[in-house]
N, CA, C and O of each residue as an XYZ file, in Angstrom:
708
protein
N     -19.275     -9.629      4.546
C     -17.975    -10.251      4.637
C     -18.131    -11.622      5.277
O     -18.773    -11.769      6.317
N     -17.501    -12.677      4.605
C     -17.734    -13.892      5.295
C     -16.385    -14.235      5.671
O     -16.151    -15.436      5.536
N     -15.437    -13.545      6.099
C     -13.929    -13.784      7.188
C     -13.224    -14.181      5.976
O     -13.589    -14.615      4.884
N     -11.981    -13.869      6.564
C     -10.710    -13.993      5.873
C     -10.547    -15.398      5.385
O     -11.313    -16.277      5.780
N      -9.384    -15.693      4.375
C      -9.031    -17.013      4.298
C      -7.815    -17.022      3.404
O      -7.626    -16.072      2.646
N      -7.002    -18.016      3.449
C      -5.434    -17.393      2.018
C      -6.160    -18.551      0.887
O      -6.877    -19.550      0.836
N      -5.279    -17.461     -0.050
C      -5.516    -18.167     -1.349
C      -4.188    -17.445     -2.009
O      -3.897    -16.266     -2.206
N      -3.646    -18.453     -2.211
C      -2.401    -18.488     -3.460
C      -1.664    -17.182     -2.430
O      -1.645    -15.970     -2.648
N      -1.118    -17.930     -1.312
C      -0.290    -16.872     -0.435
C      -0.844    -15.757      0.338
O      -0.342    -15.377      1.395
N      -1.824    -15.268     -0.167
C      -2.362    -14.167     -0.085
C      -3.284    -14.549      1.133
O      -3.592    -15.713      1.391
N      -3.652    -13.562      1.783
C      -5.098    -13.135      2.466
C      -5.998    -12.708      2.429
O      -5.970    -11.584      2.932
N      -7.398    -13.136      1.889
C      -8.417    -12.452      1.332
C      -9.623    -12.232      1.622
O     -10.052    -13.164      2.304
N     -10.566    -11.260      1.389
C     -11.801    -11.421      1.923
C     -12.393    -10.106      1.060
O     -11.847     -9.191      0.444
N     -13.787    -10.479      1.330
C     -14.999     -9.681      0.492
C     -15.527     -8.764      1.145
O     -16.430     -8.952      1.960
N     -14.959     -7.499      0.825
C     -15.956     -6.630      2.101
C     -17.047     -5.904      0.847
O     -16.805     -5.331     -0.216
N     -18.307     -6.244      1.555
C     -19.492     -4.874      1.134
C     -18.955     -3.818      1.451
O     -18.245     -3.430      2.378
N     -19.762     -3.040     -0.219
C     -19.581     -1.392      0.269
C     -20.022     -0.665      1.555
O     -19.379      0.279      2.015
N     -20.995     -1.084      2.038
C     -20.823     -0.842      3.520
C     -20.124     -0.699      4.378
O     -19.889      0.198      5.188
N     -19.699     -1.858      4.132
C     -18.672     -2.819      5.507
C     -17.319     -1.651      5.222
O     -16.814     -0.870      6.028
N     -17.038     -1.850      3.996
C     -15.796     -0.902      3.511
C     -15.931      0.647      3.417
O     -15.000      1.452      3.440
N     -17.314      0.927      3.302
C     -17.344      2.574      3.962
C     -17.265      2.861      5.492
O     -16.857      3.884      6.043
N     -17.745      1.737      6.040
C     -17.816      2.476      7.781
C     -15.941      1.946      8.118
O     -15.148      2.607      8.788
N     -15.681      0.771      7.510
C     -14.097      0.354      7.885
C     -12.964      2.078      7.541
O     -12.198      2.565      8.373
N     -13.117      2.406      6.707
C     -12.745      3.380      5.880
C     -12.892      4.575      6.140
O     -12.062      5.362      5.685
N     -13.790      4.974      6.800
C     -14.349      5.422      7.795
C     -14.278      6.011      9.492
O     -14.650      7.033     10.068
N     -13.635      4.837      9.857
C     -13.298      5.030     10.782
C     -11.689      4.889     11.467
O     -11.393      5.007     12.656
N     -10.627      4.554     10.124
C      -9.744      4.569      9.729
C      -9.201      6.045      9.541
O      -8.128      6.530      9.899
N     -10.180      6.561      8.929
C      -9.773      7.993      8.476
C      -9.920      8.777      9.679
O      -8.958      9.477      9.995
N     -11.046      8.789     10.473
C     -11.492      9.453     11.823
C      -9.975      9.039     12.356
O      -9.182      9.948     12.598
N      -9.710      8.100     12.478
C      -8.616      7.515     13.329
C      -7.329      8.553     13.120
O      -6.907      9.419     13.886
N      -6.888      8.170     11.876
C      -5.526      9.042     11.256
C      -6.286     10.330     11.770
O      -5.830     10.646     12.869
N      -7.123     11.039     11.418
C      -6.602     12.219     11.810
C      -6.636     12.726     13.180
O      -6.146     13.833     13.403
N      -7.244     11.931     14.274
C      -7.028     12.413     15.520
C      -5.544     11.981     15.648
O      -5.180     12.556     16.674
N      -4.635     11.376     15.229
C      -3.261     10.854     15.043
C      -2.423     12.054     14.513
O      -1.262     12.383     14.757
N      -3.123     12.458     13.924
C      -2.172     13.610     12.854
C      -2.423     14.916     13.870
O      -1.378     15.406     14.298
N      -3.403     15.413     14.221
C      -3.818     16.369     14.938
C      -3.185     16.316     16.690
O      -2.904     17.268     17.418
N      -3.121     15.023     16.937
C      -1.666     15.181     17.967
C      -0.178     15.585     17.836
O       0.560     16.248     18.565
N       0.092     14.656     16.092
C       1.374     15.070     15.543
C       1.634     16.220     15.787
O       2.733     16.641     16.147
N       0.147     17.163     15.531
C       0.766     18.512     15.083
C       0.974     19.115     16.255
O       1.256     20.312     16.189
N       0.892     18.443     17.689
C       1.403     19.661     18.693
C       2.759     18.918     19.101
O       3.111     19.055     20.273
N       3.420     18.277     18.394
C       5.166     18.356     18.441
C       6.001     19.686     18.781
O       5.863     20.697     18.092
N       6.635     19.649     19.578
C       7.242     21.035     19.418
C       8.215     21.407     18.470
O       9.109     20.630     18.135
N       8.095     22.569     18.008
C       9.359     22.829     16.933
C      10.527     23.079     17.668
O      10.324     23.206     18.875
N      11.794     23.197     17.263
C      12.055     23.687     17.484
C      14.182     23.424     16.687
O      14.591     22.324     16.314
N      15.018     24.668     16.657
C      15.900     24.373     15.474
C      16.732     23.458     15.831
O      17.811     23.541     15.245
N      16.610     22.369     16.792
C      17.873     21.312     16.653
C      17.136     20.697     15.725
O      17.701     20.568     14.640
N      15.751     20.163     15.836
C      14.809     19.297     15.249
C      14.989     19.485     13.908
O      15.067     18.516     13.154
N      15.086     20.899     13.417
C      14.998     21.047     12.195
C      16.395     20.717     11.641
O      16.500     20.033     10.623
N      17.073     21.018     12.055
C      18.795     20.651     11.616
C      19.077     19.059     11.480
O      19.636     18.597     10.485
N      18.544     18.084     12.810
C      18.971     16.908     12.445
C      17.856     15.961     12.118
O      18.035     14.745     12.047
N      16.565     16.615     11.899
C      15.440     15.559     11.519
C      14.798     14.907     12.829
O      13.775     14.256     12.619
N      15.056     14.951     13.587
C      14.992     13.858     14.866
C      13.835     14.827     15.433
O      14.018     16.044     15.450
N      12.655     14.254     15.892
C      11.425     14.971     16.102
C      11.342     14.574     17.741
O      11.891     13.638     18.321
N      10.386     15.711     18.319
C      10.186     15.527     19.722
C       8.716     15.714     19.937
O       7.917     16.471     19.385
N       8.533     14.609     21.115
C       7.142     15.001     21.030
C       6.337     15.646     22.293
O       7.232     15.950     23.082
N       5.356     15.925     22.743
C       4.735     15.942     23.800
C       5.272     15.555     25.182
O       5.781     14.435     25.229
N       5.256     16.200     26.207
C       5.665     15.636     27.513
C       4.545     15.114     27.928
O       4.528     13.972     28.388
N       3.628     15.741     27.845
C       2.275     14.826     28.826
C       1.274     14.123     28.213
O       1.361     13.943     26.999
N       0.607     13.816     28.649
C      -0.715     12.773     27.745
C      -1.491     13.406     27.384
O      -1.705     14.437     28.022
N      -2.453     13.059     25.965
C      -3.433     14.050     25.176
C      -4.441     13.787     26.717
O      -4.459     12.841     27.504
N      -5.106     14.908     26.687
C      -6.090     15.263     27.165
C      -7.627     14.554     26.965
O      -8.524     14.388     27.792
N      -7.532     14.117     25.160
C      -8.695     13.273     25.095
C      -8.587     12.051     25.274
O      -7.703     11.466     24.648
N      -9.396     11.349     26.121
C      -9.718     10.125     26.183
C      -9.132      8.946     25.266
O      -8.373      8.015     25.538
N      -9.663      9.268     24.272
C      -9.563      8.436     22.947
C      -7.897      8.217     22.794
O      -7.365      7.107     22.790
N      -7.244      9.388     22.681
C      -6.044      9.662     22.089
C      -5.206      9.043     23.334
O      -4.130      8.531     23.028
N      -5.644      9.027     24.950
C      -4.687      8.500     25.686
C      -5.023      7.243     25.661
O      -3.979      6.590     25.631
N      -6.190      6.372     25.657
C      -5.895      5.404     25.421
C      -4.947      4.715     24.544
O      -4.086      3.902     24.879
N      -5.258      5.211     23.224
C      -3.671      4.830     22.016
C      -2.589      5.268     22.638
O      -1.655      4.820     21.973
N      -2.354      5.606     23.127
C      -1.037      6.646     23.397
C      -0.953      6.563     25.042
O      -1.332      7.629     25.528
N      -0.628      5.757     25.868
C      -0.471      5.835     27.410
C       0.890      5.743     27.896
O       1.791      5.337     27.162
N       1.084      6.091     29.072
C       2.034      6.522     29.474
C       2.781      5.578     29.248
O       2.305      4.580     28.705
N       4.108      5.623     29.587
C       4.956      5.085     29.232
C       5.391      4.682     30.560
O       5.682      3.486     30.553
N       5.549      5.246     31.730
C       5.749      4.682     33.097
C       4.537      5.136     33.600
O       4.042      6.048     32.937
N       3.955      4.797     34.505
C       3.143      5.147     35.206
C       3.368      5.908     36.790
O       2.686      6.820     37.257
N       4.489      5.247     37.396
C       4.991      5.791     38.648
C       5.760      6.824     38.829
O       5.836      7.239     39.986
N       6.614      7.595     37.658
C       7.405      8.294     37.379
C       6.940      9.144     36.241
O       7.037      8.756     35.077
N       6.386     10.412     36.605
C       5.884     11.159     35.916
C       6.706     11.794     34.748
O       6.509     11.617     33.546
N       7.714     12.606     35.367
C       9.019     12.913     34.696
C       9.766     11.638     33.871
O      10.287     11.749     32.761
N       9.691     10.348     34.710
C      10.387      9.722     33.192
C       9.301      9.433     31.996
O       9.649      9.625     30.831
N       8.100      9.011     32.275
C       7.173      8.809     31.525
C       7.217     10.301     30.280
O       6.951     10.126     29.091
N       7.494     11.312     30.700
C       7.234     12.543     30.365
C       8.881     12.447     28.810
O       8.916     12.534     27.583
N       9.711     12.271     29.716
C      10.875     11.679     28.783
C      10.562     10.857     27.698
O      10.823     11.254     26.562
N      10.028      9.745     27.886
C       9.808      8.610     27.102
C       8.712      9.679     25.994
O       9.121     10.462     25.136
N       7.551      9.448     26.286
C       6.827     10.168     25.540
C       6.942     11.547     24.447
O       6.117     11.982     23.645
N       8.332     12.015     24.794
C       9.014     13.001     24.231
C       9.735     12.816     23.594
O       9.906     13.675     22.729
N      10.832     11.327     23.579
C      11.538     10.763     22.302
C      10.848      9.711     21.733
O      11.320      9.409     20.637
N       9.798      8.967     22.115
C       9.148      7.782     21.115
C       7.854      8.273     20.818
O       7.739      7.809     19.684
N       6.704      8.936     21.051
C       5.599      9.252     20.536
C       5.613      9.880     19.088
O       4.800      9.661     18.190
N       6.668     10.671     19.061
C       6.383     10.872     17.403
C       6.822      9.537     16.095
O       6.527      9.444     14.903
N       7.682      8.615     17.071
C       7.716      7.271     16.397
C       6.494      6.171     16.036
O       6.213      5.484     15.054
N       5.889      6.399     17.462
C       4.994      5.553     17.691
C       3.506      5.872     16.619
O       2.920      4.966     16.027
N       3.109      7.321     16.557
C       2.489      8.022     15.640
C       2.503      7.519     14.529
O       1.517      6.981     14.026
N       3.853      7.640     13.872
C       4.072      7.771     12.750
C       4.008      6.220     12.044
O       3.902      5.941     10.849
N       4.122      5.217     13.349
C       3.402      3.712     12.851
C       2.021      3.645     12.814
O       1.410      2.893     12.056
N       1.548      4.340     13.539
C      -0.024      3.719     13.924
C      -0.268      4.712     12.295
O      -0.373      3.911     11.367
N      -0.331      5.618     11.999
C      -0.743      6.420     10.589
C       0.117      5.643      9.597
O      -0.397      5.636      8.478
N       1.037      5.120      9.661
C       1.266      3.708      8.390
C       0.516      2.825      8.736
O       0.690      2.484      7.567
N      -0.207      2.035      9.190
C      -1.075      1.304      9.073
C      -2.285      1.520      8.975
O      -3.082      0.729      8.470
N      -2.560      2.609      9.443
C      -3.791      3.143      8.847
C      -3.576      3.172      7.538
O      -4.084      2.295      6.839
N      -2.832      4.125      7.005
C      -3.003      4.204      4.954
C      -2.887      2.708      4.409
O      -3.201      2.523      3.233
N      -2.392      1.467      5.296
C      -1.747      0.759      4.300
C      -3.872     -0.168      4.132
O      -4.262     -0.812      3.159
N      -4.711      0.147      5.424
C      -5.853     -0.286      5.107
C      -6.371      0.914      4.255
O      -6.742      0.604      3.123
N      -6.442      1.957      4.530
C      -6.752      2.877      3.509
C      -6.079      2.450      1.523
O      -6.629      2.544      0.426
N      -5.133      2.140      1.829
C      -4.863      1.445      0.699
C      -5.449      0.517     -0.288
O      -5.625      0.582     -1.504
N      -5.713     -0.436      0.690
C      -5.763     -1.956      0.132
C      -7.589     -1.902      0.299
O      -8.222     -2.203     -0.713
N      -8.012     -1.697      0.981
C      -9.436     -1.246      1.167
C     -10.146     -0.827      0.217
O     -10.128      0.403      0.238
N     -10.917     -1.315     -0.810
C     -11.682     -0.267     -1.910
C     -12.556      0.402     -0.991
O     -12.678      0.354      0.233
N     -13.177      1.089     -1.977
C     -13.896      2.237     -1.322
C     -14.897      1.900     -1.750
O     -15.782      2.691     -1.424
N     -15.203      1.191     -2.273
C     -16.805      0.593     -3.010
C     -16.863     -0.688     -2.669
O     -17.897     -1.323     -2.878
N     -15.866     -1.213     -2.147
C     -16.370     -2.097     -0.994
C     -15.886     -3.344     -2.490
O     -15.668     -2.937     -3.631
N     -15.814     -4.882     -2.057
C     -14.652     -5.697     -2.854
C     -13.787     -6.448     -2.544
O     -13.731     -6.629     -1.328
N     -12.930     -7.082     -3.239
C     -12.154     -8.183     -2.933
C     -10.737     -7.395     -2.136
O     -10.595     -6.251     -2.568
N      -9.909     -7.708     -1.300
C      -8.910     -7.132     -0.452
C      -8.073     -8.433     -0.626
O      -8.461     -9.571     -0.361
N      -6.858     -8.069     -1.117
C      -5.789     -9.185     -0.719
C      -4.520     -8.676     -0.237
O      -3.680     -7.945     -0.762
N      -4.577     -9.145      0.699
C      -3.286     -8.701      1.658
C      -1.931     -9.842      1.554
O      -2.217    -11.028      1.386
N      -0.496     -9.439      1.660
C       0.166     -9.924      2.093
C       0.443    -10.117      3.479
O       0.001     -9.214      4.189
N       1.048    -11.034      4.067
C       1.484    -11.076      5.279
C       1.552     -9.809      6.045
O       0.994     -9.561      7.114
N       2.360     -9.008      5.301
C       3.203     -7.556      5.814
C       2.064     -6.862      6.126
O       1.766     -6.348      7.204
N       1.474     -6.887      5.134
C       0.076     -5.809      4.900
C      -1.162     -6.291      5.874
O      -1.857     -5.480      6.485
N      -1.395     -8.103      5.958
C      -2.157     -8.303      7.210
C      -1.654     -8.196      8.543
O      -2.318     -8.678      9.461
N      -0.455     -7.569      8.792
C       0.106     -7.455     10.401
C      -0.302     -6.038     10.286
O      -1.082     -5.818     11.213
N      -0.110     -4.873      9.497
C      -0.720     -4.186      9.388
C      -2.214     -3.280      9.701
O      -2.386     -2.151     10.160
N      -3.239     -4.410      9.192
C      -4.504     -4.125      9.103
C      -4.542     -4.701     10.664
O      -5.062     -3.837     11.370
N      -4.178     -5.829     11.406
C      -4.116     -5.865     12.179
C      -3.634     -4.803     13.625
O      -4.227     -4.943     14.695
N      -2.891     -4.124     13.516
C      -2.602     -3.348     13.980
C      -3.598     -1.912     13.788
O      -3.340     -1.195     14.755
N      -4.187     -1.531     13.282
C      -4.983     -0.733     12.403
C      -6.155     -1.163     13.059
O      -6.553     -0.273     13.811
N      -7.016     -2.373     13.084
C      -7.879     -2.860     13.525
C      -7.901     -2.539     15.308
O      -8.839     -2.115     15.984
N      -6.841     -2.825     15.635
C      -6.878     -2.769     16.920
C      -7.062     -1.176     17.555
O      -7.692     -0.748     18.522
N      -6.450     -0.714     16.826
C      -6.080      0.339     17.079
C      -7.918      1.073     17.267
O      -8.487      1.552     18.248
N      -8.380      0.848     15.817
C      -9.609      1.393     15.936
C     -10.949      0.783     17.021
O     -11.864      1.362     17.605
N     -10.500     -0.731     16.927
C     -11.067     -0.748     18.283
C     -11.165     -0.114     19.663
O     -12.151      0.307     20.269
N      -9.319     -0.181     20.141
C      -9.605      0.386     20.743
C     -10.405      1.782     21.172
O     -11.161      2.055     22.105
N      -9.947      2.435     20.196
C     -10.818      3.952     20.357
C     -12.569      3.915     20.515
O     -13.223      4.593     21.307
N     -12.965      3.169     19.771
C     -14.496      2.538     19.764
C     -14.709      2.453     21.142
O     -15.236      3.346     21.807
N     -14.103      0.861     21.790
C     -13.979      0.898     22.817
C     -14.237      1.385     24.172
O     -14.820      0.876     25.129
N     -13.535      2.716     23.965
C     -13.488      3.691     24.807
C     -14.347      4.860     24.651
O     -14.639      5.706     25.495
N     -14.612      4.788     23.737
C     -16.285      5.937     23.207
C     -17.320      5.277     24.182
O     -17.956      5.866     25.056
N     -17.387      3.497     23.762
C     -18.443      2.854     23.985
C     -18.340      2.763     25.411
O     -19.387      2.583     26.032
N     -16.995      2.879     26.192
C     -17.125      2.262     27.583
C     -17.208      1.341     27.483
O     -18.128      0.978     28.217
N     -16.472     -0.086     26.574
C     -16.612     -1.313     26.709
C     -15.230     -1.911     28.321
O     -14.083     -1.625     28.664
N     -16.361     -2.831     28.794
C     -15.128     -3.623     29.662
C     -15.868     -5.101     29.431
O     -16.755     -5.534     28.695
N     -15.066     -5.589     30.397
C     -15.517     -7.167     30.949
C     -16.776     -7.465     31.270
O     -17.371     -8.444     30.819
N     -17.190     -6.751     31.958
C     -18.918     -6.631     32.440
C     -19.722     -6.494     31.439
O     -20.707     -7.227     31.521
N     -19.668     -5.698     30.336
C     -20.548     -5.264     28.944
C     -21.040     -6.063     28.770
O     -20.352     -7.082     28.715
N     -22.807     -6.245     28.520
C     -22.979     -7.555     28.161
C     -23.146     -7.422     26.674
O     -22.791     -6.289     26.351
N     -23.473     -7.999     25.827
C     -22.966     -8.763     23.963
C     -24.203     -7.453     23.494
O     -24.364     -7.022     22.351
N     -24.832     -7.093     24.528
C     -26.410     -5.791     23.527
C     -26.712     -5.062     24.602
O     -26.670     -5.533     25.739
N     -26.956     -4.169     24.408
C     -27.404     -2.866     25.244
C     -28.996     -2.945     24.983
O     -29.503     -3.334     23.931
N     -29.843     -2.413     26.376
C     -31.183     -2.251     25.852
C     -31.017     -0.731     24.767
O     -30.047      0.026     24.732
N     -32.328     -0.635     23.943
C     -32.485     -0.056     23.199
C     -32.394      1.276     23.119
O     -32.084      1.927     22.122
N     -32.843      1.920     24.854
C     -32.522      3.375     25.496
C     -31.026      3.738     25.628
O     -30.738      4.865     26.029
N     -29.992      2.796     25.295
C     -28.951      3.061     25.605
C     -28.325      3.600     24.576
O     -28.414      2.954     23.532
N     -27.457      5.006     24.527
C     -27.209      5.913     23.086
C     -26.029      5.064     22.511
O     -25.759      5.099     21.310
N     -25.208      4.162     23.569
C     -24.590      3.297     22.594
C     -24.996      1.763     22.145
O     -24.188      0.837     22.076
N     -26.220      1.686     21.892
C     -26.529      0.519     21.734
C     -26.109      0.082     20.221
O     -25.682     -0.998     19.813
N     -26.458      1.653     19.331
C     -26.655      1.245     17.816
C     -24.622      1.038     17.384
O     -24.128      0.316     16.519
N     -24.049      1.782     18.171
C     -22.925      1.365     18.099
C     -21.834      0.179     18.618
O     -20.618      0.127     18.433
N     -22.544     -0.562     19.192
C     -22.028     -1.853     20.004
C     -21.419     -3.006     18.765
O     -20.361     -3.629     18.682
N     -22.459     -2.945     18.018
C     -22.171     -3.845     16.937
C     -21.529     -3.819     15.997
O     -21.611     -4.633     15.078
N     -20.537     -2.588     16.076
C     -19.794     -2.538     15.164
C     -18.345     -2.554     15.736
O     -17.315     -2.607     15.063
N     -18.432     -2.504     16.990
C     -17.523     -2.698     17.727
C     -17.369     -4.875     17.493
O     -16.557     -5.630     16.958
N     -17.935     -4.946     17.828
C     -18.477     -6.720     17.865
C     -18.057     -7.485     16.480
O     -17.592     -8.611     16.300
N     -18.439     -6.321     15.471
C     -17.799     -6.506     14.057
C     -15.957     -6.392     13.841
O     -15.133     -7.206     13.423
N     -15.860     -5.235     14.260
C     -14.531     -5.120     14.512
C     -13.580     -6.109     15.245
O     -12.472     -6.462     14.841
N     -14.142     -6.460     16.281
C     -13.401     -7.737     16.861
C     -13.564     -9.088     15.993
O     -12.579     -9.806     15.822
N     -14.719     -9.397     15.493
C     -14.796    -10.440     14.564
C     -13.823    -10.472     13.288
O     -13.133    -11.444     12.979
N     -13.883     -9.140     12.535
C     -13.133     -8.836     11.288
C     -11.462     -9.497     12.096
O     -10.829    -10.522     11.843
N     -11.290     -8.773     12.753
C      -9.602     -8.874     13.548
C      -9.362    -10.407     14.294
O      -8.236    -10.763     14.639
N     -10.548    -11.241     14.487
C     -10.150    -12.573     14.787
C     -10.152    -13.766     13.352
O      -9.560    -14.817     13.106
N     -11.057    -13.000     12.720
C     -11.196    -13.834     11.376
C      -9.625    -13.575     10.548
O      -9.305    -14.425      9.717
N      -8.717    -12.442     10.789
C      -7.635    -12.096      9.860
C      -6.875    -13.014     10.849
O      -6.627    -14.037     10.212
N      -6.324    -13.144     12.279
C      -5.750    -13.763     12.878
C      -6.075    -15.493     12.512
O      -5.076    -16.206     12.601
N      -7.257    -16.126     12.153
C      -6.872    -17.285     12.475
C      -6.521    -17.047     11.239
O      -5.409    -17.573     11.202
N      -6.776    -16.480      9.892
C      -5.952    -16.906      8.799
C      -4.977    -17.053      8.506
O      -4.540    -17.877      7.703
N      -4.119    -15.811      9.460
C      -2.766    -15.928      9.267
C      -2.329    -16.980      9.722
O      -1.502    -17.531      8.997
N      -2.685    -17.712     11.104
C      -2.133    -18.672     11.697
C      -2.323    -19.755     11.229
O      -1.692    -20.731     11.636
N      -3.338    -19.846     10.158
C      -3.089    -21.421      9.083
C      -1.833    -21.880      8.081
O      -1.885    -22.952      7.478
């Protein structure tokens, strides 16, 4: 991939089948730790009568999933607990639309991608998203330096993290031209 750029409105870029299997990839990993939170919503028959979904009082347990998903107050357990119980199944249900909409537009054999605006705020969001989770596998902070020595079990994964931030700054300056 040599970064985004518009052409005739559009936003475009060349991903290798590579590039577009591990993107695709980790998109999908993504949605379904997303979906697999969905599913501990509680049921229950107001929900079913007026559609209006509830979610979780407390924070997922995994790592990964609270990072996407953090509290909503921090000082106030019980309101945080509130919040998280009427907007998390909202909030869900965006982060898994932007996932499909790169699952979408994404070949799978890797290829030309042209996004609209809509669709690059999207992938953007999507991008981040999967960063973050990376991220937090990797233990990235401020201190990290750009390569791990070679003994380190996340070394072989650093760089795709590094990719990921590149892919997501290359779609940003395009949009902003």
């Amino acid at each position: 991939m040599k970064g985004w750029s518009r052409r005739r409105g559009r936003l475009v870029a060349d991903f290798g089948q590579p590039e577009a299997a591990l993107l695709r990839g980790m998109v999908s990993q993504l949605r379904e730790m997303l979906g697999a939170r969905a599913g501990e919503n509680p049921q229950d028959e107001l929900a079913e009568l007026t559609g209006i979904t509830t979610g979780p009082t407390t924070p997922p347990a995994d790592r990964v999933l609270a990072r996407l998903l953090p509290d909503f107050h921090r000082e106030d357990e019980g309101l945080s607990g509130g919040m998280r119980s009427l907007h998390e199944p909202e909030l869900l249900a965006e982060k898994d639309g932007v996932a499909g909409v790169v699952l979408d537009t994404c070949p799978s054999g890797g290829g030309t991608v042209r996004l609209s605006e809509e669709q690059a705020q999207a992938w953007l969001s999507a991008l981040n998203d999967v960063r973050l989770a990376l991220g937090t596998v990797l233990e990235v902070d401020e201190d990290m330096p750009d390569e791990l020595p070679s003994d380190d079990p996340r070394a072989a994964h650093l760089p795709v993290y590094h990719w990921l931030t590149w892919v997501q700054e290359s779609l940003i300056q395009a949009l902003a031209r």
